[in-house]
N, C-alpha and C positions, 0 to 999 in steps of 0.2 A: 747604623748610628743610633746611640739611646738617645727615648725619650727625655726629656725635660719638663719639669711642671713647677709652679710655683707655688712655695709653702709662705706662710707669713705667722709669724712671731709678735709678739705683745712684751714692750721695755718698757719700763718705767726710766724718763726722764728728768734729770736735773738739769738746773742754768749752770753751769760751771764756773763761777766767779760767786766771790767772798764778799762782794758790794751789793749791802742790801736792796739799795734804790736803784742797782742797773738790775738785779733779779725780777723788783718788781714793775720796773719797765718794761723787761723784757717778755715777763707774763700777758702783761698789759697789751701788748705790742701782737702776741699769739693770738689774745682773746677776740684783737680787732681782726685779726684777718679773718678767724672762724666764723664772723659776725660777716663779713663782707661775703668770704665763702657761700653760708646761705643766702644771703640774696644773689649770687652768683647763677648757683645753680636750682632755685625760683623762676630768673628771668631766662635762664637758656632752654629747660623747658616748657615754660610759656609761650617762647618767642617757636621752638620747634609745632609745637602741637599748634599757634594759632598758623604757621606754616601749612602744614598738614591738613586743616579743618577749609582753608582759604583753597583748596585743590579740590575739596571733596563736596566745596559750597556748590549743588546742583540746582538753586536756584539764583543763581548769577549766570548775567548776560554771557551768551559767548565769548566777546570782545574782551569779558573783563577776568575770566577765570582763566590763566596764563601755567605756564607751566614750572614744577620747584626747581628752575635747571639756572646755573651761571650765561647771564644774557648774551657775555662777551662768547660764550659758546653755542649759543645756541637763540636764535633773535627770538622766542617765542618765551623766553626766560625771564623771569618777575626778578630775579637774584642780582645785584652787582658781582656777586663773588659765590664760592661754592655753599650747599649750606654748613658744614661745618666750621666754616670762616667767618659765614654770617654773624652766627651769635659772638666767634671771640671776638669782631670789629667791636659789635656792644659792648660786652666785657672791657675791653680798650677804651674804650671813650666813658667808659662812668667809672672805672675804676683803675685805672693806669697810674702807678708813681704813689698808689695807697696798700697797695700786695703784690709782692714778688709775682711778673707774670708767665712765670714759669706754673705756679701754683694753679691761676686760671685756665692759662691752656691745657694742664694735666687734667682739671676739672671739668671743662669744654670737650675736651676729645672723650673721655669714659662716656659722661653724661649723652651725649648725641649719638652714642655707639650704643647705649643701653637703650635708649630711645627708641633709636630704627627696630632692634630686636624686638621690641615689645610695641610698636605702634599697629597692627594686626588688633592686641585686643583692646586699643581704642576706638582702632575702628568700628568691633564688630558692640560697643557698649558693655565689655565684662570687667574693664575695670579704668577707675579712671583716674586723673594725670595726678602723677607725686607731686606731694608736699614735702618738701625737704623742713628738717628740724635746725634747730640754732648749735644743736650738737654735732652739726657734720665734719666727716675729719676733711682734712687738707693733703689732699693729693702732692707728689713732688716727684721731680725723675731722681735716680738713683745716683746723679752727676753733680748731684747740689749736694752731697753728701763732700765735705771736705777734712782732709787731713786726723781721718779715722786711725785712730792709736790707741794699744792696749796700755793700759795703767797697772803695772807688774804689781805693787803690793796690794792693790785691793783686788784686783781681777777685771775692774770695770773697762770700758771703752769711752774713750772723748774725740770728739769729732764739732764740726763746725759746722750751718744751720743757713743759708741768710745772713752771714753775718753774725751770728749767735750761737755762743761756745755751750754744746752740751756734754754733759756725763751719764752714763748709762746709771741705773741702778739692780742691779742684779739680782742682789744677797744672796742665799746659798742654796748650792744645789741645782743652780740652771748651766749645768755642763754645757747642754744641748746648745743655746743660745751663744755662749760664751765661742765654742767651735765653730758656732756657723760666721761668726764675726770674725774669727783666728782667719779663716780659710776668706774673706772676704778681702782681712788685710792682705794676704800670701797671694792675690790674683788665686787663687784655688776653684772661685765661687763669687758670683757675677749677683749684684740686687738688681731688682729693677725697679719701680713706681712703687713708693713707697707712701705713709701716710702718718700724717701728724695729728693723735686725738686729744683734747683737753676734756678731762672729767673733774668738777668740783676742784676747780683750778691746780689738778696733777698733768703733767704732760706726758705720753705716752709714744712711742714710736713702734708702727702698726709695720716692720720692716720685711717685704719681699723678698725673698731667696729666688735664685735659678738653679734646681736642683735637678741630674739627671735621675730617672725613674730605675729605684733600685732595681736589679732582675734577681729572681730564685727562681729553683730547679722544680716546673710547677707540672704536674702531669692532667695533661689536655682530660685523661677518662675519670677524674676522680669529680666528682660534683659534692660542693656542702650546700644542705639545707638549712635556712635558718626561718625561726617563726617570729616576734616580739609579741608579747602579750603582757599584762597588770600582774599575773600570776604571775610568770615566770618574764623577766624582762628580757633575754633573749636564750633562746634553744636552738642547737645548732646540734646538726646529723650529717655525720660523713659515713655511709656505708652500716655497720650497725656500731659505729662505735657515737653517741651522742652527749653532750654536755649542756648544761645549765650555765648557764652567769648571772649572776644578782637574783636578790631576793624579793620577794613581797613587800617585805621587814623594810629590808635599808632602803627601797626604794618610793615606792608609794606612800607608807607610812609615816617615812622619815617626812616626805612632801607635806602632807596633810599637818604632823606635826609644829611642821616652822608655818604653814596657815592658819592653823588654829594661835599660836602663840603672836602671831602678827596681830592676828584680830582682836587679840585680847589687849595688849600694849593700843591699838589703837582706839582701844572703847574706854582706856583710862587714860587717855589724850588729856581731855578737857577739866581732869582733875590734877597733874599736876604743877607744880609752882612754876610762873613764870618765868620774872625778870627781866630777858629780853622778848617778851611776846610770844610771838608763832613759834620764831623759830628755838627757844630755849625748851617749850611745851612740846614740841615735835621731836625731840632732840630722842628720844627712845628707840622713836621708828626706825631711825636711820641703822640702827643696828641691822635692822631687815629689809631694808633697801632695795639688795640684792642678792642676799641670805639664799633664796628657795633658787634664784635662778642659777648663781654658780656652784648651788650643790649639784643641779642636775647638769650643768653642764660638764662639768668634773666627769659623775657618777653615767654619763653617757659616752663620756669621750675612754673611760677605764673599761668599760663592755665593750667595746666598738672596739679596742686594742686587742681586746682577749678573744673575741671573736676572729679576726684575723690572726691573730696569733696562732690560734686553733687552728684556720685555715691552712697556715703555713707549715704547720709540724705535720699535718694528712697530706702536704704537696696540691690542694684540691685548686685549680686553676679556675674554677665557675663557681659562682656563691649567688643563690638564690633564694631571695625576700618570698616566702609560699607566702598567696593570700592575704599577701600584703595590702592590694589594692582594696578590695574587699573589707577590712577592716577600717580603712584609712573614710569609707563610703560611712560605715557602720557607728564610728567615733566622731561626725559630722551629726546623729539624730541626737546621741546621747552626749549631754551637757559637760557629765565629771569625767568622763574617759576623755573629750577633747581641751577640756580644763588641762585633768594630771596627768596625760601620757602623750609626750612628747615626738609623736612619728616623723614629723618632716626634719627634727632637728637632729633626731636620732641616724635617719636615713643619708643623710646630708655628712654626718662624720663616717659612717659606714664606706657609702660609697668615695667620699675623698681618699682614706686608707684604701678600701681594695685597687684605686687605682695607682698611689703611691707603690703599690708593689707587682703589678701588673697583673691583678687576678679580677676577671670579668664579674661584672655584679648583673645581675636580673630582677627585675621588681615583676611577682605575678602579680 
């Protein structure tokens, strides 16, 4: 039976009605849940970790340090209910009939689940309890999605929300998306937990696919090496045939150049003209907002394709990060190398694709 993994996609959202004032209700209406969202998931890890701290309080009474278990299970249990139920009751009683509660349970169950995995290095003091930001997206099952239909003359898709009529925004050239929507209409291709983001009041849909795990014809003996370095952004060796991808030039350079030009824009902030205030005087920056981050995220996700790509035309089934650790130790003393060279974000789209095509990754 094949594998399965889930890939996720970034749409740009419209309200799909011609009435300005249900648009901007319905905006309105998004912004408040995101707003409840973060104090949502605020109080469920508060309420977990002060859970968690209340078990490990070793100077309480015997009588009084009880165990995290449901009591109706177990008489020695502090819990009316399980803990994962614990915090949606919360959730239920401060925020019930103000956001879909599908929204919070979707939020409730991740959140508790990333919790457990990571409560170890709370334990042991190496890091400690998130802060959720007011930008959090909004969780939702894949069942709340209703009456998803293709819009034949423009290409887009409109589907229903809560309640709330959206339309995709696509524009050209996202075949990719447009397919994986086709095949969602046709039963072809299953979503699951999907995610609602607002940025600078645009709405977005962060949409999960269930894709099975393509398979090629990969040969168990071939092994690729691959290096990442400033000099050469990544080097990859199958046997003696080896390849380069990216440059110095477009890569580093390019970085340093959109920082240098930020800095400059923001050091003549304070001289130009007004009108409305901060924000009309700021009004430059925003060109660079995000300028440096999604060139490299681009310019990382295009190596990371070509690299497996590579992999795939030698059949090489193992693909090995040399030295990698090692560097990653080394870019931790030195300031501008863990500034400009981006290892964990790089490593993280690497190994997503090797595993999209079933070819084993090894970090030395």
């Amino acid at each position: 039976m094949a594998k399965s993994m889930h890939i996720t996609r970034k749409v740009q959202l419209l309200i799909n009605s011609a009435d300005k004032d249900f648009v901007y209700e319905s905006i309105g209406k998004l912004m408040k849940w995101q707003n409840i969202c973060f104090k949502c998931a605020n109080l469920i890890y508060t309420h977990h970790f002060l859970q968690e701290q209340i078990a490990e309080m070793v100077y309480l009474a015997e009588g009084t340090r009880l165990k995290l278990t449901d009591h109706n299970k177990d008489s020695d249990g502090m819990l009316v209910s399980s803990r994962t139920n614990s915090t949606y009751k919360i959730l239920t009683n401060k925020f019930k009939g103000q956001i879909p509660s599908n929204i919070f349970n979707n939020l409730n169950s991740q959140l508790v689940a990333t919790f457990i995995k990571e409560r170890s290095l709370y334990y042991e003091g190496e890091r400690s309890i998130k802060n959720f930001k007011r930008t959090i997206t909004l969780p939702f099952s894949a069942e709340c999605i209703r009456q998803l239909s293709e819009h034949n003359e423009t290409g887009n898709f409109t589907f229903t929300l809560f309640g709330i009529p959206f339309k995709t925004y696509l524009g050209n050239g996202f075949d990719e998306k447009r397919d994986l929507f086709k095949q969602v209409i046709t039963s072809n291709l299953k979503m699951a937990t999907s995610f609602l983001k607002i940025e600078q009041k645009k709405i977005y849909l962060l949409a999960t696919f269930v894709q099975e795990q393509q398979t090629y014809l990969l040969n168990e003996e071939v092994i690729a090496e691959a290096s990442l370095s400033l000099e050469i952004p990544l080097l990859v060796k199958v046997g003696r045939v080896s390849f380069s991808i990216g440059t110095k030039e477009e890569f580093l350079y390019r970085r340093l150049a959109i920082q240098t030009a930020r800095s400059r824009v923001q050091t003549s902030v304070n001289g130009n003209r007004s009108g409305h205030g901060r924000k009309r005087k700021r009004k430059p920056l925003e060109h660079y907002l995000h300028l440096e981050r999604d060139y490299i995220d681009h310019k990382l996700h295009v190596y990371s394709r070509r690299l497996i790509d590579f992999c795939l035309k030698h059949r090489a089934a193992t693909l090995i990060l040399t030295d990698q650790q090692e560097k990653e130790e080394a870019a931790k003393a030195e300031p501008f190398l863990l500034r400009n060279w981006s290892y964990g974000q790089f490593k993280d789209k690497i190994a997503f694709k090797a595993a999209k095509v079933g070819i084993n990754l090894i970090v030395e």
